[in-house]
Structures are given as structure tokens and as C-alpha cells.
C-alpha positions as CSV (number, residue, x, y, z in Angstrom):
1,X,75.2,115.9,78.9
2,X,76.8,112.2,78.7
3,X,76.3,110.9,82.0
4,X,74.2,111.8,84.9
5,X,77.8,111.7,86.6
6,X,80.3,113.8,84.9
7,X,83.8,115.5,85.0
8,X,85.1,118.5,84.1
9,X,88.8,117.6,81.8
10,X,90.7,120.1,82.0
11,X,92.8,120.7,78.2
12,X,95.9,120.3,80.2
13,X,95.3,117.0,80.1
14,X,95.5,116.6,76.5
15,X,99.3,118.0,76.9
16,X,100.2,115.3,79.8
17,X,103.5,113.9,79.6
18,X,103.3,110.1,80.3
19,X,107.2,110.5,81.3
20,X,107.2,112.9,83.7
21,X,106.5,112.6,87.5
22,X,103.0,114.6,87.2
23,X,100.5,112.6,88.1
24,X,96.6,113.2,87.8
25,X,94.6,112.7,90.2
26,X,90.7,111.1,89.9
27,X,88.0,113.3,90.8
28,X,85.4,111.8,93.2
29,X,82.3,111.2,91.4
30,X,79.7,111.1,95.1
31,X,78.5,114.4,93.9
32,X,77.6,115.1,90.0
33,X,79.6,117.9,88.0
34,X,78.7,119.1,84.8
35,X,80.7,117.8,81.9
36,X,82.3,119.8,79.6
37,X,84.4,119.3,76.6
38,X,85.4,120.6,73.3
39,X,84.9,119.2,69.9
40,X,88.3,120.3,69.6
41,X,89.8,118.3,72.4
42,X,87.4,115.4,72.9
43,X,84.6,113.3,71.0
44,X,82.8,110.5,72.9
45,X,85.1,108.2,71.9
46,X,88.8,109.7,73.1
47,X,85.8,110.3,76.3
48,X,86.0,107.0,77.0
49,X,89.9,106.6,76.1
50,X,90.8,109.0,78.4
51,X,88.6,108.0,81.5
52,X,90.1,104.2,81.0
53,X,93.8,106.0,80.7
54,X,92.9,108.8,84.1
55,X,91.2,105.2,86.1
56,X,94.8,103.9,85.8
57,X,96.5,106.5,87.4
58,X,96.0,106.4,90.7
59,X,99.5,106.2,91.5
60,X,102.3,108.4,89.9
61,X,102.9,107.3,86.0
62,X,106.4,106.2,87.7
63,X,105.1,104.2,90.0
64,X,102.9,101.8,88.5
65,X,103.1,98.4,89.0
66,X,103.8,96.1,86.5
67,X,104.0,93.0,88.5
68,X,101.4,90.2,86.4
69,X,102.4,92.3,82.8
70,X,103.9,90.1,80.3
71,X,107.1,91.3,78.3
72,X,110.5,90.5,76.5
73,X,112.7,92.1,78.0
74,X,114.9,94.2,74.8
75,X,118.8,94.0,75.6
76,X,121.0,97.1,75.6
77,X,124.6,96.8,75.8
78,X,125.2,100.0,77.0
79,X,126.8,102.0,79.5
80,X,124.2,103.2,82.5
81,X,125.9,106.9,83.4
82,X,125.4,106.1,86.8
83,X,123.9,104.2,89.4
84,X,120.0,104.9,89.6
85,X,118.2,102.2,91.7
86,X,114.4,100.8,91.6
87,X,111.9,101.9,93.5
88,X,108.9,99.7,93.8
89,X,106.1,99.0,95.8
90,X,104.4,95.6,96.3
91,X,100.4,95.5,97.7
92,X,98.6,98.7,98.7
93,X,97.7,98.4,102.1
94,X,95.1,101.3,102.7
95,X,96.5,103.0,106.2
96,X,99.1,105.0,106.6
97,X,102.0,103.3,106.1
98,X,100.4,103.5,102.1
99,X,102.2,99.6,101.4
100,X,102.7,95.8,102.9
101,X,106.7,96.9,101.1
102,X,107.9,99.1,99.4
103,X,111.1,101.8,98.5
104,X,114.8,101.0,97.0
105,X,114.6,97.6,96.4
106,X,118.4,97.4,93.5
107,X,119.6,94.6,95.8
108,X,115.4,92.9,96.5
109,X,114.7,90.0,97.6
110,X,116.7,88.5,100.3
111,X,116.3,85.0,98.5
112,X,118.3,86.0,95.3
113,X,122.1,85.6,95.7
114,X,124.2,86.7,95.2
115,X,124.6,90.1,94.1
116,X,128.2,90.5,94.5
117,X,131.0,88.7,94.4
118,X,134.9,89.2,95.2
119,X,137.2,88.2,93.0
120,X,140.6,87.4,94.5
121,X,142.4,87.3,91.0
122,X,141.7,90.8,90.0
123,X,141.1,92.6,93.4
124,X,137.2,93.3,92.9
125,X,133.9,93.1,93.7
126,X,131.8,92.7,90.9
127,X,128.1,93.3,91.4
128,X,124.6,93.8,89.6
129,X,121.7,95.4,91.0
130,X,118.3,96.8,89.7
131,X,118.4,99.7,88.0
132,X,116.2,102.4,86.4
133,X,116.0,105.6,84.2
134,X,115.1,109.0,85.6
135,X,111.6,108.6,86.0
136,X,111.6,105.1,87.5
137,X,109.5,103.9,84.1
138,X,111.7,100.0,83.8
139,X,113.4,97.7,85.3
140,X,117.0,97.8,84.3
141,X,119.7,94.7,84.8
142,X,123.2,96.6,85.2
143,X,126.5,95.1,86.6
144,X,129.8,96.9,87.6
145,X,132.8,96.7,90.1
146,X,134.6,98.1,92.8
147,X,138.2,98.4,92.3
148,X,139.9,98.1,95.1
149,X,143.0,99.1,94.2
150,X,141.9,102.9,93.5
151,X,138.2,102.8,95.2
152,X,136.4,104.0,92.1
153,X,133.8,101.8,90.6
154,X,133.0,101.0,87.4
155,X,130.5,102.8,85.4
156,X,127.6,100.1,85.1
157,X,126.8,98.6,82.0
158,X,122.7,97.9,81.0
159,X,122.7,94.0,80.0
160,X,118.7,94.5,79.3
161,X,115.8,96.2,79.8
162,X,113.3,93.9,81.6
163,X,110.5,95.7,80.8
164,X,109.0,95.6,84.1
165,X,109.2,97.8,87.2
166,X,108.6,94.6,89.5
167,X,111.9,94.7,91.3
168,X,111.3,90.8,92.0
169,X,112.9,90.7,88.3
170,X,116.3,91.8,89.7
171,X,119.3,89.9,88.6
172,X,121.9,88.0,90.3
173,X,125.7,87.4,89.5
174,X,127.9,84.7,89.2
175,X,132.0,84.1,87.9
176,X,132.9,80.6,86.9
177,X,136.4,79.1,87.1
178,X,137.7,80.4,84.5
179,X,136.9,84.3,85.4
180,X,133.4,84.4,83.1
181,X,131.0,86.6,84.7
182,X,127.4,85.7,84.6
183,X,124.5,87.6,85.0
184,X,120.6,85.5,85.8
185,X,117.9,87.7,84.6
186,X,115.0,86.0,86.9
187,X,111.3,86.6,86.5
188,X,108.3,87.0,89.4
189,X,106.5,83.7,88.1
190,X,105.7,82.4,84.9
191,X,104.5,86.0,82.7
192,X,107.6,87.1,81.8
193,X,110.8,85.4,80.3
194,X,113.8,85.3,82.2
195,X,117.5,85.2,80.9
196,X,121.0,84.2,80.9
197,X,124.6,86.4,79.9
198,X,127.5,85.6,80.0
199,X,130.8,88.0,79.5
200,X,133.0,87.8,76.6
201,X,136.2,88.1,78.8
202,X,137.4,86.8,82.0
203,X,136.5,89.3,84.7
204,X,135.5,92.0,82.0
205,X,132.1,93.8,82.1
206,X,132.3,95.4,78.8
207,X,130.5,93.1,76.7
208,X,128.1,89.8,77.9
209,X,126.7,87.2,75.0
210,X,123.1,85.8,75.4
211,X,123.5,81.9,76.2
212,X,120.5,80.2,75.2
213,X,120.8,77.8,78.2
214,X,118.6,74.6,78.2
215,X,117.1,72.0,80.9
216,X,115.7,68.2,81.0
217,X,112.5,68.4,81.3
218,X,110.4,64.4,81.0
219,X,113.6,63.1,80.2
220,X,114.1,66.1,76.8
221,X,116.6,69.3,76.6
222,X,114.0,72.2,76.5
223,X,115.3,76.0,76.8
224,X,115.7,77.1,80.2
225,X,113.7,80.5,80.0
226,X,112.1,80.6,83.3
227,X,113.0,80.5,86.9
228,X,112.4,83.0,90.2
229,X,113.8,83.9,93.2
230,X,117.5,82.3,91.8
231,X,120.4,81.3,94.1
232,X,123.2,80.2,92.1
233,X,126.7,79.1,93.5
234,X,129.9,78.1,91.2
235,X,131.5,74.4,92.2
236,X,134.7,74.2,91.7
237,X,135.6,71.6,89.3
238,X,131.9,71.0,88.7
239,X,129.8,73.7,87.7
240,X,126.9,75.6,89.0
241,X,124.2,74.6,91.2
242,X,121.6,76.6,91.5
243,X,118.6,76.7,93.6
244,X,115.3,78.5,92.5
245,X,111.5,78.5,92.6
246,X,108.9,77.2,90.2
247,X,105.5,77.8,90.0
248,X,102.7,75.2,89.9
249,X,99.7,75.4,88.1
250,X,97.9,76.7,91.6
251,X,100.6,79.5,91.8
252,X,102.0,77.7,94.4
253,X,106.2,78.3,94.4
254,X,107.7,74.9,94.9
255,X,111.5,75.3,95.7
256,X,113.9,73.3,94.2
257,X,117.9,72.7,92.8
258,X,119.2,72.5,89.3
259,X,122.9,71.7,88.3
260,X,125.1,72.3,85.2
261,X,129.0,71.6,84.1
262,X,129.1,74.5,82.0
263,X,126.1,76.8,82.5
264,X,124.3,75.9,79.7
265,X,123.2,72.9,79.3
266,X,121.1,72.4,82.7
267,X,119.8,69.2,84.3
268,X,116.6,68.4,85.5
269,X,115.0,70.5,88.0
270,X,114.6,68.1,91.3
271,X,112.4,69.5,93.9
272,X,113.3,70.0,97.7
273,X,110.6,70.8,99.1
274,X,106.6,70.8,98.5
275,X,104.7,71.7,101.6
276,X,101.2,72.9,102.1
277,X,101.0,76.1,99.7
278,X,104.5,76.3,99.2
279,X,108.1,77.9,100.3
280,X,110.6,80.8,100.2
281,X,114.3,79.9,100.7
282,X,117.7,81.1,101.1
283,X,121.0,79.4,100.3
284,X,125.1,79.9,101.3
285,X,128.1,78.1,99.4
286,X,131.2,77.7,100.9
287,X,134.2,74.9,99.7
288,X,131.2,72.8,97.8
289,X,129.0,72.7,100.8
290,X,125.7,74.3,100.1
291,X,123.1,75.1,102.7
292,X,119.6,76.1,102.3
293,X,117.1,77.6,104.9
294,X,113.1,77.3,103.8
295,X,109.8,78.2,105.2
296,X,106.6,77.5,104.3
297,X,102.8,78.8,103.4
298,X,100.4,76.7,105.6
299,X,97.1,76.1,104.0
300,X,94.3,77.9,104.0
301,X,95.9,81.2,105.1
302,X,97.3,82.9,102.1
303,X,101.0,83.6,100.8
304,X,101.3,86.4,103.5
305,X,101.2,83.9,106.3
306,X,105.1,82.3,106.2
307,X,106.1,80.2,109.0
308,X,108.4,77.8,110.5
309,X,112.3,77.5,109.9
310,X,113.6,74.1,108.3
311,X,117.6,73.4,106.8
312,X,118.7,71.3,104.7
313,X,122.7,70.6,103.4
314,X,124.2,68.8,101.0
315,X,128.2,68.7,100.6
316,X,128.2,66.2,97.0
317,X,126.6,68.2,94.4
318,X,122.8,68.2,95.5
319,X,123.2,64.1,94.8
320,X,122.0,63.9,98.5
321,X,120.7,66.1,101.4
322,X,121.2,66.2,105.2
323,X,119.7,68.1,108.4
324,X,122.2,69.3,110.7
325,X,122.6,66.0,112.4
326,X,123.7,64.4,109.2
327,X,120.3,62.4,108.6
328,X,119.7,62.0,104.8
329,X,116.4,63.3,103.5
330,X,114.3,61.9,101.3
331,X,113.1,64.3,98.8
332,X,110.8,66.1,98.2
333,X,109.6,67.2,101.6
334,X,105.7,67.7,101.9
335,X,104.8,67.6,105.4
336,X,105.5,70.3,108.1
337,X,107.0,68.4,110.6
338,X,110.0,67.0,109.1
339,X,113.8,65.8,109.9
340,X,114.1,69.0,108.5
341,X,112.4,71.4,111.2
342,X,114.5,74.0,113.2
343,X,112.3,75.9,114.8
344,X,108.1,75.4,114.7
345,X,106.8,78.9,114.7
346,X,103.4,77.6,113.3
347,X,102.1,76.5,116.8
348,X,103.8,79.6,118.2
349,X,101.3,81.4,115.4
350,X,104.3,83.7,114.5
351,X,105.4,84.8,111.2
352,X,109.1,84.0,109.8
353,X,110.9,86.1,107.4
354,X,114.0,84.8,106.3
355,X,116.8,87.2,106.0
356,X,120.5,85.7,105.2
357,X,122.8,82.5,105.5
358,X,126.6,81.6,106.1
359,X,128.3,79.1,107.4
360,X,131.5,80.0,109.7
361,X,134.9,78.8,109.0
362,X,133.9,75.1,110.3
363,X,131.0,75.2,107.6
364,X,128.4,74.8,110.3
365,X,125.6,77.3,109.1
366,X,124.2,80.1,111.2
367,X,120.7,82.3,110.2
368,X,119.3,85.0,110.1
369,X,115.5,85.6,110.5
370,X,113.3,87.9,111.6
371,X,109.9,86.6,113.5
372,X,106.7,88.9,114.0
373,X,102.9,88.2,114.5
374,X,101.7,89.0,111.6
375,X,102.5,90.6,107.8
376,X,100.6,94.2,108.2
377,X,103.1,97.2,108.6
378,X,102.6,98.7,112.1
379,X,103.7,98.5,115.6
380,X,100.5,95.9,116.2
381,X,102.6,92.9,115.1
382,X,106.0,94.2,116.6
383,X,108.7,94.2,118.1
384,X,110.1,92.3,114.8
385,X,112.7,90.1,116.3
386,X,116.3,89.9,114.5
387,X,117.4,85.9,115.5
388,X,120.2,84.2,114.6
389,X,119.9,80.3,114.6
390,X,123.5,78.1,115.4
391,X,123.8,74.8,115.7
392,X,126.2,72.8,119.0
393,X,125.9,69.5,120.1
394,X,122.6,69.8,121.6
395,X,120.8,71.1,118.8
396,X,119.8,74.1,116.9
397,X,120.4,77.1,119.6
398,X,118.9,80.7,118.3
399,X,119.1,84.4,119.9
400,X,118.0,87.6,119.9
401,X,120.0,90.4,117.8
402,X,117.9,93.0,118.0
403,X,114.4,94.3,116.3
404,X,113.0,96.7,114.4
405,X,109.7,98.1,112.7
406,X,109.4,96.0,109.7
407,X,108.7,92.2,108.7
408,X,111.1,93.2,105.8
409,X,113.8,95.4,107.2
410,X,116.6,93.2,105.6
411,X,120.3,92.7,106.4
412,X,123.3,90.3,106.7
413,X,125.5,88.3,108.8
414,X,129.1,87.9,108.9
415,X,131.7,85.7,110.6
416,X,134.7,87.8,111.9
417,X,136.6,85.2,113.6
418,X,135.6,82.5,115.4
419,X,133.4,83.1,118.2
420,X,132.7,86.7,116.8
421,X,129.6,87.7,114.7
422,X,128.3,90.4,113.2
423,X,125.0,91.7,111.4
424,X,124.8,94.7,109.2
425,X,121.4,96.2,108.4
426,X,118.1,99.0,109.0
427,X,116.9,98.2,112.2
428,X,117.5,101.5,113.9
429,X,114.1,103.2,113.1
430,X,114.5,105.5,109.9
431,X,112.4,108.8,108.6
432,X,109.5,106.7,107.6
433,X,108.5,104.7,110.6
434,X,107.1,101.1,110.5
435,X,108.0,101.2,106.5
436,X,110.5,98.9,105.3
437,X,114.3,99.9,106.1
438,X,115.4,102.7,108.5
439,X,119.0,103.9,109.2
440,X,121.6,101.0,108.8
441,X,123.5,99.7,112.1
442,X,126.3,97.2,112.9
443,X,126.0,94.8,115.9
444,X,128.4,92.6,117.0
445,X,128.8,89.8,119.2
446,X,132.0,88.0,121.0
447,X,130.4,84.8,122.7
448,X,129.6,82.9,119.4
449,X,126.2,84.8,119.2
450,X,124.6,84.7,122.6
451,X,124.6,88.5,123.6
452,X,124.8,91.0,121.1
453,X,125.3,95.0,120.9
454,X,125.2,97.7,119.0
455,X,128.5,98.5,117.4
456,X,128.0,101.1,115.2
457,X,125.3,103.2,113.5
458,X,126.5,103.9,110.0
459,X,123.5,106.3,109.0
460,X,121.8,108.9,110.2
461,X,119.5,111.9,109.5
462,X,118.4,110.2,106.3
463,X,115.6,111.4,104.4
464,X,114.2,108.5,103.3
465,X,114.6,104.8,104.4
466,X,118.1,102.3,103.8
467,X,116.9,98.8,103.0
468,X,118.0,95.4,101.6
469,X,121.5,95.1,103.2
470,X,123.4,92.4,101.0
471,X,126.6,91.0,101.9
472,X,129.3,90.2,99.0
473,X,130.7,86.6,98.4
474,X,134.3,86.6,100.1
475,X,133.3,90.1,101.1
476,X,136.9,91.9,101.7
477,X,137.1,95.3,104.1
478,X,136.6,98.1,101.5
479,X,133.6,96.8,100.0
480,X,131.4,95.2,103.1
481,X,127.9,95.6,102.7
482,X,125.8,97.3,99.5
483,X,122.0,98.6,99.9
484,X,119.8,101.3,98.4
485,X,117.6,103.7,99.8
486,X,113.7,105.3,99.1
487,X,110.5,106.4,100.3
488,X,108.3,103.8,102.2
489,X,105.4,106.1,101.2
490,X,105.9,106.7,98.0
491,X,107.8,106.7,95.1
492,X,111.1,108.3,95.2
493,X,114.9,108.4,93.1
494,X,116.7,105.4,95.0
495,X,120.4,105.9,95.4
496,X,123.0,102.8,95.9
497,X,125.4,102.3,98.9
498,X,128.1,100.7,100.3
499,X,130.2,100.4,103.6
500,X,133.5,99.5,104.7
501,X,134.3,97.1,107.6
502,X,134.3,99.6,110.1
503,X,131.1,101.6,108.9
504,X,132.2,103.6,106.6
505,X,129.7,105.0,103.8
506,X,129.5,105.9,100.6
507,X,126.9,106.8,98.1
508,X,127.4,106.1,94.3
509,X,126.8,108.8,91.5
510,X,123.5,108.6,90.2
511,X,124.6,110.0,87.1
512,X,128.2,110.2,85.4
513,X,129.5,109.6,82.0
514,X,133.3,108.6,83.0
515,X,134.5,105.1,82.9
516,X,135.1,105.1,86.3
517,X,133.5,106.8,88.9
518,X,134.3,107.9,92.3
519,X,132.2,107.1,95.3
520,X,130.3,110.0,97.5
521,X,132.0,109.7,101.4
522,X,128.6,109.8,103.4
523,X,129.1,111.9,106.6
């Protein structure tokens, strides 16, 4: 006898296939068992190996998370044979709603953007999303297109494997003025390298090169490896600028804009904003203009707690940045009350989660957030309200949309004309309640965003949760909104979506070997 507490293995064990979606289960060790083994299947040694390798599995072998791991990611050039999304799961929560997030996260987090873009010139949306294999094992970076001459899309091709199922990895997508496609491999922090392609032919996804980009840094070019939670916007006539986090040595993220005339050789990073423990932010583009909405982490209570709302603009390159009144800021911002400030939820003790941002045809900015009481899952910190901020000559003015179950049910919202609005997302409560997602909805509004109702419910029945709806750059009627779906509970296949104007959906073919593939009519 080894141990006073010990396990029967059984020798199916020594077949398991690391691949597969079995999954073994620990035994409880509050009441000893009598431990038996072969010579012919264990010794003391593999013992041990195989207790470290069963302690590890407490979660499906496909669901692992591989958040802090470091990796390179290996690239792979190859078409995908299909459109198989991530699932992944961020921070066990111990009740029953299993996670603080979790399901089809191909088009995660709200603050990368874009992840799809229409381009006038050849009548398509090109987009990228997080993909996977069959057994959810990797994190892979694949873009295609929707034609929308015929309504087929393109089979996707796999730039890379990131190595990784941490779907905070997921790349965003880019063309420059001259029809080059770009895709930004980002990275969750500092542990795993992040990357840049770029295609070999103007709007062509067949083939991307590696650009071995690089930024000032101290006044030196050093290679531009690393950046998170990546917003990047093509200038005409000028380049890129491109907002994204970096981390500090505290693990703080500090948020902050880069520029570039031709994509690869960068400037130096110039922070926006350093406040407390740090930000999240979104961004729009529209003619040059760029907006960005942040939030912050106050001290003291953790990177769960995010609060306030604050906006910033800046219509000459990132040289200089206004609020909404058009008062310059002087960078970077470190205190909480600032010129900056649109709403203080911090004294209100509310949580903000920052959803999307446009500006409307007068490139005034309108956004989206959704505020709750706290980060756990459950109806205790509910409802989750759905407001939409707009400024008028008085100020910033904000509404309610709607709510929902979720601090992370995520969509988008649109300017139809020009005192019409609408939002796209999961708020209608889906099969796994209080998870993140639901069924996916339109509302729509007719008095510039005052009053708002429910104009149509675009799924319904689902079997697992619709999350992350994304909006396209220039997003034309046939290709409107794209999302995935997934368990909240656990992990599941994740399948990709996509909507018409008028609610229309469509599923894409999780596998397929064509060149072109036809979309699923959802009914």
C-alpha cells in the first residue's frame, strides 16, 4: 500500500485519448480506497505521472484553459473546411451558473475591432474570427468573405495557430488604401507573442506574408511583437492608427494609441489614459475622426470592479485629443474625475461594461454600455441595463434600451438614418439563463434614442446561448451583424452567424471542403 489514501486506476486509463471529449473525473479522496495497480500498467513513478496528469483534468481535455501559458503561435496557410468557432471559459465561479463568462466567444471581446469590414470596391465583407478544430484543443486565426453578389462565403483560410484556447487571442482585420488585407494576431498580456499578416493581393485571402512590424520604443525601432485588446482603423492618406493595451509591470492594462504610414514601421506608443489600476476601451473611425470610450479599475477593488464612462476624440491623427465640448486634453489622464468624464458610476457603486461605439452621419458619437451592480452571474446584480449615451447641447444625454441577464451579453449599435437607431444583440433571455448571451433581438428607436422597442427577435428555441453581436465596418444589408453561439455551462461546438437588415439568419457550415460555401437559412 502507497498511501494511507489511495485510488483504484482503472487500465482504461492507460488507453485515454488526450483528443477526444472524454474526460476523467477525480475521485474524492474524504474516505480511503485501497490502491491497486499492475506492474504491467503502473510503477511508482508513472504513479505519480499520472495523478499530476488526472489533477489536471477537472474540466474536459477540450476545455482547458490556457490563459497564462506561453507559446509561438506555428502559422498554417491553409484552408479551414469550415467555420468552427471557440469556445472558452474565463474564471470558475463555483454556483450554478459554472463561470464569471463563458461559451462562443469567434467574435470576443467587445474591445477588439474590427472584425469585419465592407469593402465597396469588390462587394464584400471580409472578416476573421476565432476558430478551432473539432475538439476545441487551439485557438485558430482564420479570415474569409461574404460575397454579396452570390451570398456564399468564402471558405476560411487558417493564418496561424495561436496555440492557446484563450479566446482573448482573437484577431482583428484591417484593408489599407490600396486593397491589402491585414490581419492583428493580439495576445492576453505579455506571455504570448502576438502578430502581424498581411495579404499578398489586394482584397485576396488566399495567401498573407508575415510583416515583421516594428515600434519606437526610448527613442529606438524595436519589433512590435506584443499588444492586447487591439483597435485599429485605416486613415486615408495616412495610415493606421491603432489603439491598444499594454501591461505594466503591476499587470495593470494602461490604454494607449500607436500610428504608422505603412503598417510596419510603428511609432511610439503614447498613452491615453492611466488611472487607478487601469482601463478597458472601445474605439469607432469614421472620415479620420476617431473616438474612444474608456473605463477604469478603481483601486483597491480588483480588475472585476470596472466603472465610470469617459470619451475622448481626436479628428488630426491622435496629434491631439478633445471631450465632447472640444476641450483639449492633456495626456495621459490619471485621475478619475476628469474633462473626460461622461457618466460617474463610481459614486453610483455600479459596474460599467462597455459594449460598442459609432458616430452618426454628423460624427457626433453615441454608446453603448451595459451597467449592473456587480460582476457575479445571477439575477442578484440585475436587471443589466442596455444604455446608450448621445451627446446635444446640453451635455451628454443617455437612455435605457433594454436589459438582460448578463454583465457580458454583448451587441451593437447602428445609425439608420437620422434620428433612427438601432441595437442588435442577446438580451432576450436564452436556454442557459443568467449565462452570457441568450436569443439575439433587434430594437429600434425613431426619436434619436429616447424610447426604444423591440423590433424583432431574430432567434429562437436555441439550444445553447448567441453572444458577442459584432457589427461590420460600412456594414451593408446582406451581411448586418455576425456572432457565434455555445454553452454558458460548459463546453460545447460553437457555430458562426450572421443576419441581414431585416433579421434574417443564417448559420455557416462548420465543415466543408468547397471554395465557397453556402450559408444555412436559420428558421
Amino acid at each position: 500500500m502507497i498511501t494511507s489514501y489511495t485510488v483504484r486506476i482503472m487500465t482504461a486509463a492507460k488507453n485515454f485519448n488526450p483528443h477526444s471529449k472524454q474526460h476523467l473525473t477525480i475521485l474524492s479522496l474524504t474516505q480511503p480506497v485501497t490502491f491497486q495497480a499492475s506492474r504491467q500498467y503502473l510503477t511508482f513513478l508513472t504513479f505519480l505521472t499520472l495523478l499530476t496528469f488526472l489533477t489536471s483534468l477537472t474540466v474536459p481535455v477540450f476545455a482547458q484553459n490556457t490563459d497564462g501559458r506561453f507559446s509561438e503561435a506555428e502559422i498554417i496557410m491553409k484552408r479551414a473546411n469550415g467555420f468552427r468557432g471557440i469556445w472558452y471559459m474565463n474564471q470558475p465561479s463555483n454556483d450554478e451558473y459554472v463561470y464569471k463568462y463563458s461559451g462562443g466567444l469567434a467574435v470576443y471581446p467587445a474591445n477588439h475591432r474590427p472584425f469585419a469590414i465592407y469593402a465597396r470596391q469588390v462587394d464584400k465583407t471580409f472578416f476573421c474570427f476565432g476558430g478551432t478544430d473539432d475538439a476545441n484543443s487551439t485557438l485558430m486565426h482564420n479570415v474569409s468573405y461574404f460575397d454579396h453578389r452570390t451570398g456564399k462565403v468564402a471558405n476560411p483560410l487558417t493564418i496561424l495557430d495561436k496555440k492557446t484556447t484563450d479566446a482573448h487571442d482573437n484577431p482583428v482585420i484591417s484593408i489599407d488604401d490600396n486593397g491589402y488585407i491585414w490581419i492583428f494576431s493580439t495576445s492576453h498580456g505579455i506571455t504570448r507573442p502576438s502578430y502581424i499578416h498581411k495579404s499578398k493581393k489586394p482584397f485576396d485571402i488566399a495567401d498573407f506574408e508575415r510583416i515583421h512590424a516594428t515600434e519606437i520604443v526610448d527613442g529606438k525601432p524595436q519589433s512590435f511583437t506584443n499588444f492586447s485588446y487591439f483597435q485599429v482603423y485605416p486613415v486615408k492618406g495616412k495610415g493606421f492608427i491603432a489603439l491598444f493595451t499594454k501591461y505594466n509591470k503591476a499587470g495593470q492594462r494602461v490604454i494607449g494609441y500607436n500610428t504608422t504610414a505603412d503598417g510596419v514601421h510603428w511609432n511610439e506608443w503614447k498613452v491615453l489614459a492611466h488611472i487607478e489600476e487601469g482601463h478597458y476601451q472601445i474605439s469607432t473611425e469614421r472620415n479620420g475622426k476617431v473616438g474612444v470610450a474608456f473605463d477604469f479599475h478603481p483601486k483597491g477593488k480588483g480588475l472585476n470592479y470596472r466603472t465610470n464612462l469617459h470619451y475622448l476624440e481626436t479628428s488630426d491623427f491622435g496629434k491631439t485629443w478633445q471631450n465632447i465640448g472640444g476641450e483639449t486634453a492633456q495626456l495621459p489622464l490619471t485621475s478619475a474625475q476628469n474633462l473626460a468624464t461622461v457618466h460617474d458610476y463610481a459614486s453610483e457603486k455600479r459596474n460599467c461594461y462597455l459594449l460598442d461605439i459609432t458616430f452618426d452621419t454628423d460624427n457626433k458619437p453615441a454608446i453603448l454600455v451595459v451597467v449592473s451592480k456587480g460582476y457575479e452571474a445571477g439575477p442578484a446584480n440585475g436587471p443589466r441595463k442596455w444604455t446608450l449615451y448621445r451627446p446635444d447641447q446640453y451635455g451628454w444625454q443617455h437612455h435605457i434600451v433594454t436589459t438582460s441577464d448578463n454583465n457580458y451579453d454583448m451587441g451593437s449599435v447602428y445609425h439608420v438614418s437620422k434620428n433612427s437607431w438601432r441595437v442588435v444583440g442577446p438580451a432576450v433571455d436564452g436556454p442557459q439563463a443568467y449565462n452570457p448571451g441568450g436569443e439575439v433581438a433587434m430594437w429600434r428607436s425613431d426619436d434619436g434614442g429616447r424610447q426604444w422597442a423591440l423590433e424583432r427577435q431574430l432567434t429562437r428555441n436555441s439550444p445553447m446561448n448567441h453572444s458577442y453581436v459584432r457589427k461590420p465596418v460600412n456594414a451593408q444589408d446582406g451581411f448586418y451583424a455576425i456572432w457565434a453561439d455555445g454553452h454558458g455551462r460548459k463546453p460545447s461546438e460553437s457555430f458562426l452567424y450572421f443576419s441581414n437588415a431585416v433579421g434574417d439568419v443564417y448559420r455557416l457550415p462548420r465543415h466543408g471542403d468547397a471554395p465557397m460555401l453556402a450559408p444555412q437559412p436559420v428558421k
